[in-house]
N, C-alpha and C positions, 0 to 999 in steps of 0.2 A: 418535600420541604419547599416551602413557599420564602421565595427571595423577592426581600424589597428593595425597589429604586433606590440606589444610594449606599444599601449595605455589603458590609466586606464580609465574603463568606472563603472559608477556607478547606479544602477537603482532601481527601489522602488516598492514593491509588495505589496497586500494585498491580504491573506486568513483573512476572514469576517473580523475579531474583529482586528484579529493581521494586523499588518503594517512594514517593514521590508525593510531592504537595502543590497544592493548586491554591492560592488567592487569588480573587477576583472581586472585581466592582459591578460587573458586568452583570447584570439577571439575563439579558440574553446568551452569553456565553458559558454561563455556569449554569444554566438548566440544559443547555443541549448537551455539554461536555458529562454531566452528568448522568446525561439520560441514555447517551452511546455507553460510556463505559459503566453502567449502573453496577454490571456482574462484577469490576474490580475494583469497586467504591470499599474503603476501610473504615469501618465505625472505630472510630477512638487512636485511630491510626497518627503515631509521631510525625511519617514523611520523613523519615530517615535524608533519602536520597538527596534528586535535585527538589529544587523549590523554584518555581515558576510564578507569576505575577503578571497578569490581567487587571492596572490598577489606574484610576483617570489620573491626565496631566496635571500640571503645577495649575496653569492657568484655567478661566472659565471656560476657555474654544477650544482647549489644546486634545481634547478626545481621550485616546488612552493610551497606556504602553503597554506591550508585552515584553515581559523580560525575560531572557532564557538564554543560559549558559552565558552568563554575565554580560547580553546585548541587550540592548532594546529597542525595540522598535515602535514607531509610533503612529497608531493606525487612527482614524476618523469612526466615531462613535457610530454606532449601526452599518450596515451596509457590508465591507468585509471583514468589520472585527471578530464575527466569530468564526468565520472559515477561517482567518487568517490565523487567530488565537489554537483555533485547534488543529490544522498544519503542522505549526510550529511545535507547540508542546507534545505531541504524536510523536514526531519524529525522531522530539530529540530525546524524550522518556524511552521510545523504543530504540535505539541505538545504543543507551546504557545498560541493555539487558545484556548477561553475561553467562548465562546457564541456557540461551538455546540462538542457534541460528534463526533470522526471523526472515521470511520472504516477501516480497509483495504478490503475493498468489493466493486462490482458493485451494481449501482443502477439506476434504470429504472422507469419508469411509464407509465402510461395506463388509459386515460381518467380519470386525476388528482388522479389516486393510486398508492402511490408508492411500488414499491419493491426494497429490498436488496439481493446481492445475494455475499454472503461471499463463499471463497476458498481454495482450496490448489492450491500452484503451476501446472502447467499442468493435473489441472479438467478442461478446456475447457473452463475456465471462460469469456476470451478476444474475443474466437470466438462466444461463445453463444449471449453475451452482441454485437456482429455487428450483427448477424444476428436476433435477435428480432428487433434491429433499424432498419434492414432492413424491416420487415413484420410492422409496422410502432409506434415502441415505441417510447416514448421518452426519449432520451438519457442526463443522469446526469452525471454521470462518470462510468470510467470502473475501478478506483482504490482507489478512497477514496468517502465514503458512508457519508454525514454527516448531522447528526440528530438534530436540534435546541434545545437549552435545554429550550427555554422559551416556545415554544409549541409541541414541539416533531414532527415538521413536517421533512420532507423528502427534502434537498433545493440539487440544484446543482454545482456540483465541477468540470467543462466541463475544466481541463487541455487535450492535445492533448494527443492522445493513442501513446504510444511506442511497435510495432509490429516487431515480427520475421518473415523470409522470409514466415515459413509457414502459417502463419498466413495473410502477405498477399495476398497470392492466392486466397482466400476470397473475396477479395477486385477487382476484373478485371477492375471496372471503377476507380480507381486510375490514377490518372501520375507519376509512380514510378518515375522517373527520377528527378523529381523536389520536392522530400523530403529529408527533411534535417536528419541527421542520429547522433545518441547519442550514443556513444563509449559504449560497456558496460563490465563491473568489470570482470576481466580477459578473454576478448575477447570475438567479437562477436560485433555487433553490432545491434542498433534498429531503426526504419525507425517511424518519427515521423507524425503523421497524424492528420487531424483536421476531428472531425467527420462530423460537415460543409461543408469540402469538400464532401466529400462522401455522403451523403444524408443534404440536405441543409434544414432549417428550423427542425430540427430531436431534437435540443439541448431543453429538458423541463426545467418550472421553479418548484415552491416549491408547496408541492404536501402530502397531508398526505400518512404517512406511513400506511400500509396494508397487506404487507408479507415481512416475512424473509423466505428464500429459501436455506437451505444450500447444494452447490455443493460439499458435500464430507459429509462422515461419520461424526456424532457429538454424545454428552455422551449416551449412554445407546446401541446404535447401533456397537459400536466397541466391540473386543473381550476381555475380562477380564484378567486381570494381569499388566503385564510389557508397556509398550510403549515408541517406540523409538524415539527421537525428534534430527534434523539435520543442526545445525544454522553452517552457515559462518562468519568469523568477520574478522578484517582490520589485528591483528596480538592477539598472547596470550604473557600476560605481566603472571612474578612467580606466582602471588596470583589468577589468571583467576579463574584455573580450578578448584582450592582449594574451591574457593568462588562458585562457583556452585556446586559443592558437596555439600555444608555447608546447601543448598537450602531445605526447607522442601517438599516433594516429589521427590525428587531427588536421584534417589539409585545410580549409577554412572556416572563419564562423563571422556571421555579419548579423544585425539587430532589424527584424520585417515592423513593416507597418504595424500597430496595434490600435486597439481601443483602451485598455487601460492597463495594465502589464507588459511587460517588454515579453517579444516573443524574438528565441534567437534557433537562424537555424547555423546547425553545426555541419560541415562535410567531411564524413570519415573514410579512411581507407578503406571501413569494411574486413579490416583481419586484426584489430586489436580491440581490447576491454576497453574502451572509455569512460565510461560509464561514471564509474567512480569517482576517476578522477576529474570530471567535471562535478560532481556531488563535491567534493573535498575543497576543489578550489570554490565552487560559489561557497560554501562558508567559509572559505578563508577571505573573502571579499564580504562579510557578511550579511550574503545576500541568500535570500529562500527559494529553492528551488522544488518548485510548486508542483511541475510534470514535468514529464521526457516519454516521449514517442517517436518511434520511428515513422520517415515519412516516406518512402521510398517504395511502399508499399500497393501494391491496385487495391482498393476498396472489397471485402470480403465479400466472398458467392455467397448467398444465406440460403439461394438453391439449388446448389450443386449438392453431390450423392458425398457426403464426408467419411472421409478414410483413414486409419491408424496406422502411420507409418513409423516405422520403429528406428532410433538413430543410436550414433555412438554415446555410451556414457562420457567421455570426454568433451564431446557437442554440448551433450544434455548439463556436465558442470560448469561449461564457461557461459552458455546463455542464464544458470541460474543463478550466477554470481552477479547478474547484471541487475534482476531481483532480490538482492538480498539488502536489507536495512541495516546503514551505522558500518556501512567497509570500513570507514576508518578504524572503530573499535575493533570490529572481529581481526582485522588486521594483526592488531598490538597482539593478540593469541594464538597467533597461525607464524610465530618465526617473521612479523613485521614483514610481510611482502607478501603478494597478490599469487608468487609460484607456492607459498605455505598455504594461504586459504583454498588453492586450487587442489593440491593434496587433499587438505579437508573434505574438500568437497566430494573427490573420491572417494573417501571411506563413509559419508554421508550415504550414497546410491548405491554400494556394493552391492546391494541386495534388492537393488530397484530396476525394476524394467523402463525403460524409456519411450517415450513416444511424440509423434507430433501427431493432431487431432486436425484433418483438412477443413475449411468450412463447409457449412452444409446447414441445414434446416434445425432446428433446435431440438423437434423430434429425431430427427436420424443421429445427431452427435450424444444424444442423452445415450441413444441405444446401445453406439457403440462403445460407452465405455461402462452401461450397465454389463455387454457382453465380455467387457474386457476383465470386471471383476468377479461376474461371474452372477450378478445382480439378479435378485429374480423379482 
């Protein structure tokens, strides 16, 4: 579908449960938006759900707004309206899903078993998850993991991978030339790929879960005290920072130099969930919060001999509750408090072996968890 300069096009998605409508003015935001989630584009679809709005300002300069869960925000025409536009509308379309826990993790399977493989930023997470596709898993997503609550199986979330240059080098039988590209939040861009293209037949369906794999350090394995935590957001309103202070584990948070996003770093105990309730309060300040990483970390060995070390399922539910999308919703279903979802989350793994995945070379960690399922 070819979008003109000017026109208002309107389209209808469903992740599972939820149902959901997209306007926009934007031809750059509504061909990327579209072209990520093409697999859950609705032909003739109401948009029951919420209804979101990508639509230019009152004035000739005034660029555009995004409007979502009755805010808006008002971004400058090119440049980060469509990271910014599809950010927003992700998040908050997938926080209203209500029929499955939703992670910020890859997940894979292998002769109908599935894995998870939860991350930090640049642990390898995107190249690992092509290169097991490659040796011949099958591929569910490379960024939202999501778990059914009515049987806890493992289903698939196949939106198209959003890759950086180096990241495509990986890739040699691509046709770079003919991917479409997703601006991203202050600069840079990402080349959007369908993993179809690249290995065809590759995309699994619903699959019991099997292992949780975590590519980074998780509780007991880090070092004791302080830990630093490093979120981006769209801007800091007076009460931001206040209000994150106020946070139980939260010994300080102060605003670092930046280029164009406020970057804050947060100083935790290190033995509580925060997580969350930094997510909760910046939209209660209704502000976006773009990333969170921890910072406290040495930069990963990517030549070290990597090792599967096996931890408590306890460990393994409270670090994945720090990946899981829209706490506040899943909250309101777990008995309204964080010790109900934590429950959940038990009965989520009861049947799941645990692991942590040490760094190591992309070959040696593929190995060890093709050996782990058993991959041949």
């Amino acid at each position: 579908m070819t979008i003109r300069p000017g026109e208002r096009t309107s389209d209808t998605y469903r992740f599972f449960d939820h149902e959901f409508s997209v306007r926009s003015e934007s031809e750059e935001f509504s061909s990327a938006f579209r072209e990520i989630f093409g697999r859950f584009h609705l032909d003739g679809g109401k948009g029951k759900g919420a209804a979101y709005r990508v639509l230019r300002g009152k004035g000739p300069d005034e660029g555009f707004e995004v409007t979502s869960d009755g805010r808006s925000y008002a971004v400058e025409e090119g440049g980060d309206l469509p990271g910014f536009a599809y950010m927003k509308i992700t998040d908050s379309a997938l926080s209203k899903v209500r029929s499955h826990y939703l992670f910020h993790a890859a997940a894979l399977s292998s002769s109908d078993r599935g894995v998870i493989l939860p991350a930090a930023s640049k642990s390898g997470k995107t190249t690992l998850t092509l290169e097991l596709v490659k040796r011949g898993f099958k591929f569910l997503s490379d960024d939202v993991s999501a778990v059914s609550k009515s049987d806890h199986k493992l289903y698939p979330f196949p939106k198209r991978l959003g890759l950086l240059p180096q990241t495509l080098e990986l890739c040699p039988e691509a046709e770079l030339d003919s991917l479409k590209m997703l601006p991203m939040i202050g600069g840079g861009q990402k080349k959007l790929l369908d993993i179809e293209d690249l290995y065809p037949g590759s995309t699994g369906g619903p699959c019991e879960l099997k292992y949780l794999v975590f590519l980074g350090p998780v509780m007991g394995t880090r070092r004791e005290g302080e830990e630093d935590l490093y979120i981006v957001v769209s801007g800091v309103t007076d009460s931001l920072i206040s209000d994150i202070r106020e946070i139980d584990g939260v010994m300080d948070a102060a605003i670092l130099p930046h280029r164009k996003y406020p970057i804050i770093k947060i100083i935790t105990d290190g033995k509580r969930h925060v997580h969350s309730r930094i997510e909760e309060v910046c939209a209660g300040n209704g502000v976006l919060l773009f990333d969170a990483s921890d910072g406290n970390e040495e930069r990963p060995d990517f030549t070290a001999t990597p090792e599967l070390k096996k931890i408590p399922k306890s460990a393994a539910a409270v670090e994945l509750l720090k990946r899981i999308k829209g706490v506040t919703s899943a909250k309101l279903e777990s008995k309204g408090s964080m010790t109900g979802l934590f429950m959940e989350m038990g009965k989520v793994l009861s049947g799941v072996e645990c692991f942590y995945l040490t760094p190591g070379s992309l070959e040696e960690r593929a190995e060890r968890l093709c050996e782990l399922l058993g991959h041949k």
